[in-house]
C-alpha positions in Angstrom: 0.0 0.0 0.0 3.1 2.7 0.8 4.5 1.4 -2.9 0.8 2.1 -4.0 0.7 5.7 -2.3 -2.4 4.7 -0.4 -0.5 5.0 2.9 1.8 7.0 4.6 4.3 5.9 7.3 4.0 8.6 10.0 7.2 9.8 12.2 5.0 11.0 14.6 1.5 9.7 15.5 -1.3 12.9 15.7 -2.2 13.4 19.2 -5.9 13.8 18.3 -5.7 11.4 15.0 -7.7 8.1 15.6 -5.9 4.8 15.7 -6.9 0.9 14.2 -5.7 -1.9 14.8 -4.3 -3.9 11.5 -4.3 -7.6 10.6 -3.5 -9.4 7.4 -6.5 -11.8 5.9 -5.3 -14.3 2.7 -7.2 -12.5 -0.3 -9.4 -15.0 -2.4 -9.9 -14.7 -6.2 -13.3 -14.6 -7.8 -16.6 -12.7 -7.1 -25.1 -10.3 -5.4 -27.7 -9.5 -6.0 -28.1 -7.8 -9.2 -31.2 -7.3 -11.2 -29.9 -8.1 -14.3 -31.7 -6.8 -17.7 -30.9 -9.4 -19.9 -31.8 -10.5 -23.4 -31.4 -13.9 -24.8 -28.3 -14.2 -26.9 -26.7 -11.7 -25.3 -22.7 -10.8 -25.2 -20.8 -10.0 -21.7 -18.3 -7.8 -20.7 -17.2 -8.1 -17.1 -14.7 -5.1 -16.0 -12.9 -5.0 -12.7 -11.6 -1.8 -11.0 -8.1 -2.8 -9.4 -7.4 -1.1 -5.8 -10.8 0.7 -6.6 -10.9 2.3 -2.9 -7.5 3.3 -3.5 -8.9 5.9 -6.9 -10.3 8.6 -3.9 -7.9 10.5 -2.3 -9.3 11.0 1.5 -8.9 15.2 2.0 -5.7 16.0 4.1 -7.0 17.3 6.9 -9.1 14.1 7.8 -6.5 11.5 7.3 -5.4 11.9 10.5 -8.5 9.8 11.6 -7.5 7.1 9.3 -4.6 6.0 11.2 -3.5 2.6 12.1 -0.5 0.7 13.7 1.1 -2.6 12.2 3.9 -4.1 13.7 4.9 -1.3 16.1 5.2 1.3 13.8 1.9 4.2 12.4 0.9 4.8 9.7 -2.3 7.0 7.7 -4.4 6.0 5.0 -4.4 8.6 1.9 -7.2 7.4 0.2 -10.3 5.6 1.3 -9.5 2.3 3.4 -10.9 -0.8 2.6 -12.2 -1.6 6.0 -14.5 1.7 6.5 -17.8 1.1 7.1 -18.9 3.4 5.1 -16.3 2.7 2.0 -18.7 0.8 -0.1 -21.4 3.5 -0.2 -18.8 6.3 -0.6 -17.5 4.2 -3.6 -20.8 3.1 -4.9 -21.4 7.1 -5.1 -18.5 8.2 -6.9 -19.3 5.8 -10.0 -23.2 6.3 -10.2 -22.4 9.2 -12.3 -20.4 7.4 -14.8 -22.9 4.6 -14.4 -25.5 6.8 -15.5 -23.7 8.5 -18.3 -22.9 5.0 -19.4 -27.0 4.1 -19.8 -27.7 7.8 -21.2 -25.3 6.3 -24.0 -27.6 3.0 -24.3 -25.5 1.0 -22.5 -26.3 -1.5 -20.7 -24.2 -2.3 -17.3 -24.4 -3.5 -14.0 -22.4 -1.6 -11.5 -21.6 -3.4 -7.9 -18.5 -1.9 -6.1 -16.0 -2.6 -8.9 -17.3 -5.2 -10.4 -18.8 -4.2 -13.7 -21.3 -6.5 -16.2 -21.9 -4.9 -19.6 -24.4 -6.6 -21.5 -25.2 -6.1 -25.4 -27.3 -7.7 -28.5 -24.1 -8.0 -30.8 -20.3 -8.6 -30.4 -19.5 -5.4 -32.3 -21.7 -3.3 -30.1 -20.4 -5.3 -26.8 -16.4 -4.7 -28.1 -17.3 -0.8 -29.0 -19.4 0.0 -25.8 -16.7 -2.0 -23.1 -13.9 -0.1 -25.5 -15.6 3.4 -24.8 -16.3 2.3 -21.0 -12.5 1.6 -20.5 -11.7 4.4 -21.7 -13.7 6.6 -19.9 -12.5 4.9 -16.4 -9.3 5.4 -17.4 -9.6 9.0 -17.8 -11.4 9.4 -15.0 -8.2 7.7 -13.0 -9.0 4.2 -12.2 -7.2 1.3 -12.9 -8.5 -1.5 -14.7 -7.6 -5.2 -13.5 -6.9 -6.8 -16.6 -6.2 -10.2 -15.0 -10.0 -10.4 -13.6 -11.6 -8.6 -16.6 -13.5 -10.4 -19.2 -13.3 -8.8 -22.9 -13.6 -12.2 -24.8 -17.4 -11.3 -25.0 -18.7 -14.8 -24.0 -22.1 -15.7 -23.1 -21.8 -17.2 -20.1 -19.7 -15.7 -16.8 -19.1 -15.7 -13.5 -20.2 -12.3 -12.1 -20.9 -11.7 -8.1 -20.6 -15.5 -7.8 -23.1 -16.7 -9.9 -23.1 -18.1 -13.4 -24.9 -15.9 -15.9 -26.0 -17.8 -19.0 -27.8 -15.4 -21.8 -28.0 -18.2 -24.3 -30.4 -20.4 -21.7 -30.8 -17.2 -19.7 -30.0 -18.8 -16.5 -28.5 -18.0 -13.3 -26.6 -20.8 -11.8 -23.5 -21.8 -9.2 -20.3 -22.2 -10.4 -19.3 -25.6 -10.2 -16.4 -24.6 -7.6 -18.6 -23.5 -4.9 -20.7 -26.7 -5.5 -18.2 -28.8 -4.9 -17.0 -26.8 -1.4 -20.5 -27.5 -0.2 -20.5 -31.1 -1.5 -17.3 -31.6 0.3 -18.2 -29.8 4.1 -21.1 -31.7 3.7 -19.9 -35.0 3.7 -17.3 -33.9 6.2 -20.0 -32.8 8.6 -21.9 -36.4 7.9 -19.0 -38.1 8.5 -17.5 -36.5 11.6 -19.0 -37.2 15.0 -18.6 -33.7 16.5 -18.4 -30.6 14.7 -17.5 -26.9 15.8 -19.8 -24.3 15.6 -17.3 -22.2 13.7 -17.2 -25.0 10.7 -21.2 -25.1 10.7 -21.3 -22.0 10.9 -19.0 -21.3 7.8 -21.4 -24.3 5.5 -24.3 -22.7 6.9 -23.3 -19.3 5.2 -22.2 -21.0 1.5 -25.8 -22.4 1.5 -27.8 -19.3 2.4 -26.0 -17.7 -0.5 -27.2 -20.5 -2.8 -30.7 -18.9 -2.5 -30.9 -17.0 -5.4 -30.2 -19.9 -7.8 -31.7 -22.7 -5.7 -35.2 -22.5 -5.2 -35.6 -24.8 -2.4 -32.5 -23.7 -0.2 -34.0 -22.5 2.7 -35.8 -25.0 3.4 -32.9 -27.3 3.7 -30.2 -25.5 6.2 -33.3 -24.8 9.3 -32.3 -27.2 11.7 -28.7 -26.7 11.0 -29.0 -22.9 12.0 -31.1 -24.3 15.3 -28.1 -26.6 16.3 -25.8 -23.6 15.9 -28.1 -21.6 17.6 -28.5 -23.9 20.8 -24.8 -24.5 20.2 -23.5 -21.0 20.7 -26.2 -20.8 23.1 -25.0 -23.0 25.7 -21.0 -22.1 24.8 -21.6 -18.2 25.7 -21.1 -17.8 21.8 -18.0 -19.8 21.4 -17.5 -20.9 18.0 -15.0 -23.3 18.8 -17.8 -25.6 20.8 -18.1 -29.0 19.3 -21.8 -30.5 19.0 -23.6 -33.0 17.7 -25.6 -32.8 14.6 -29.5 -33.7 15.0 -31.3 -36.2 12.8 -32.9 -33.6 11.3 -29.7 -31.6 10.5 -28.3 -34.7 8.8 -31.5 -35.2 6.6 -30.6 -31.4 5.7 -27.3 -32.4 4.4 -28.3 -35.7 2.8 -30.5 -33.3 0.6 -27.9 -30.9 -0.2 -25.0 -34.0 -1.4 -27.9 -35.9 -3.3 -30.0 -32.9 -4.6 -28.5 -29.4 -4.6 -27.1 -30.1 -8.0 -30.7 -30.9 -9.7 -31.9 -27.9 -8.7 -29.1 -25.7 -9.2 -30.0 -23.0 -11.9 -32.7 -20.5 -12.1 -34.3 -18.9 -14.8 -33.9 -14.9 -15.8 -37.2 -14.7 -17.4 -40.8 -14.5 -16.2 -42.3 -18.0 -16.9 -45.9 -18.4 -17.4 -47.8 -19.8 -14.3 -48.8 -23.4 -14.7 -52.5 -22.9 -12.7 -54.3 -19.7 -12.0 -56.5 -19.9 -9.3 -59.5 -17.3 -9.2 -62.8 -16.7 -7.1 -65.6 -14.9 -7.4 -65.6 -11.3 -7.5 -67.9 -9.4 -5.7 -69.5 -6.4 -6.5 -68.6 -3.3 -5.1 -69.3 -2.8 -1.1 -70.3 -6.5 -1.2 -68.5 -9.6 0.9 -68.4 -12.9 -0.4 -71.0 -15.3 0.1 -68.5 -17.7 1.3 -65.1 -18.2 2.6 -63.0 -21.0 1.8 -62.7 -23.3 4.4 -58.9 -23.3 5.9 -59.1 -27.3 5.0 -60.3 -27.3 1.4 -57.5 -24.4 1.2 -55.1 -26.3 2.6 -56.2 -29.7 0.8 -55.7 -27.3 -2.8 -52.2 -26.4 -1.9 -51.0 -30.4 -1.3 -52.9 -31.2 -5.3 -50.6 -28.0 -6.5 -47.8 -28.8 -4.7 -44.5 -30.1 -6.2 -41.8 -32.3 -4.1 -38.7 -30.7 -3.3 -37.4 -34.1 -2.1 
């Protein structure tokens, strides 16, 4: 970051600067929830912003509030610091303009920190639009990653951790992240105690399955109720082992024999397969009858479809 002239090494630490504490975390390649305007056919761009927080210089006189230690000496962030609260919004700010300049042109772009999805009908118009939005970022001072961005204008991706397909216009996982929660499942089956913290961690890879796997909240309940009594009872230790529940193993069963037929989740509105109506009253009036909670109930069982 000093090489990068995000941070300055101070000789003397401000006496009313404000200090954090610094620790180093293994960075992981790769990528949610867009809204994705997409037509069927369609060619992707994906470009990625490298050290995006590092593109906004913080004003001088309030860096001293952006001061940290590491390894016994100080030091002061110069531009925005990744581990603000209040980074992403700042960031997210800065590029809405050039976001909406970019749609003003009739392009067509996801924006999500510095992850950026262009989308267009043709290849030409895909290559001139991602040439003129490269451009245009450059000028404006940021960096682009060329290692992480995409200008071979495929049509299917990886964007925000998800698979986007325009030619079956589909959303789906990436085959890497279902095989991590293939594999901590299994693990979990197999092992007679588990920590909290390794639950915990499975727990969180399947809740972010939702978007492309209908049924995937039904299936990690009791899991999150054995961590809950888990932490519970271990004053919130995440390193306390437990025991799984019957139920909680069912869960898991489901996720290693199902999760990958139902992986993948269509982009377009789809037709309903029933419509259900009842009378309509006239104005002021009730109907004449309610439906009975059973025959309501009894409807929902003929309609509904197995998960299992």
């Amino acid at each position: 970051m000093i090489s990068k002239g995000a941070v300055t090494e101070l000789q003397t630490p401000p006496e009313d600067g404000f200090f954090s504490s610094l620790f180093l975390v293994p960075k992981k390649g790769g990528g949610q929830r867009p809204v994705i305007n997409l037509k069927k056919g369609d060619w992707l761009v994906k470009i990625d912003l490298k050290d995006a927080y590092f593109s906004i210089l913080i004003s001088k006189k309030h860096r001293k509030y952006l001061c940290f230690e590491f390894r016994d000496r100080f030091y002061q962030f110069n531009c925005l610091p990744f581990g603000l609260a209040s980074a992403p919004w700042v960031f997210t700010k800065t590029l809405k303009p050039i976001a909406a300049l970019g749609r003003e042109l009739g392009i067509r772009l996801i924006v999500y920190i510095d992850d950026i999805l262009l989308v267009a009908e043709t290849k030409e118009k895909a290559r001139d639009q991602a040439s003129g939005l490269i451009y245009l970022l450059q000028c404006l001072g940021f960096t682009v990653n060329v290692e992480k961005t995409v200008l071979d204008l495929p049509q299917c991706l990886e964007f925000l951790g998800f698979m986007i397909d325009t030619t079956k216009m589909e959303l789906s996982l990436p085959a890497q992240k279902i095989k991590k929660i293939l594999v901590e499942s299994q693990q979990l089956l197999e092992a007679e105690l588990v920590t909290a913290c390794t639950l915990s961690r499975l727990i969180g890879k399947m809740n972010a399955t939702n978007q492309v796997i209908p049924p995937a909240p039904l299936f990690y309940r009791s899991l999150q109720m054995d961590l809950t009594e888990a932490l519970r009872d271990a004053s919130q230790d995440y390193e306390a082992e437990l025991t799984l529940s019957p139920d909680s193993r069912e869960e898991l069963i489901w996720w290693d024999t199902q999760m990958i037929k139902w992986n993948g989740k269509t982009v377009l509105a789809t037709e309903p397969d029933l419509i259900i109506e009842g009378p309509h009253p006239r104005d002021g009036e009730r109907p004449a009858k309610e439906p009975a909670q059973g025959d309501l109930g009894l409807l929902w069982r003929r309609l509904g479809t197995s998960v299992a």
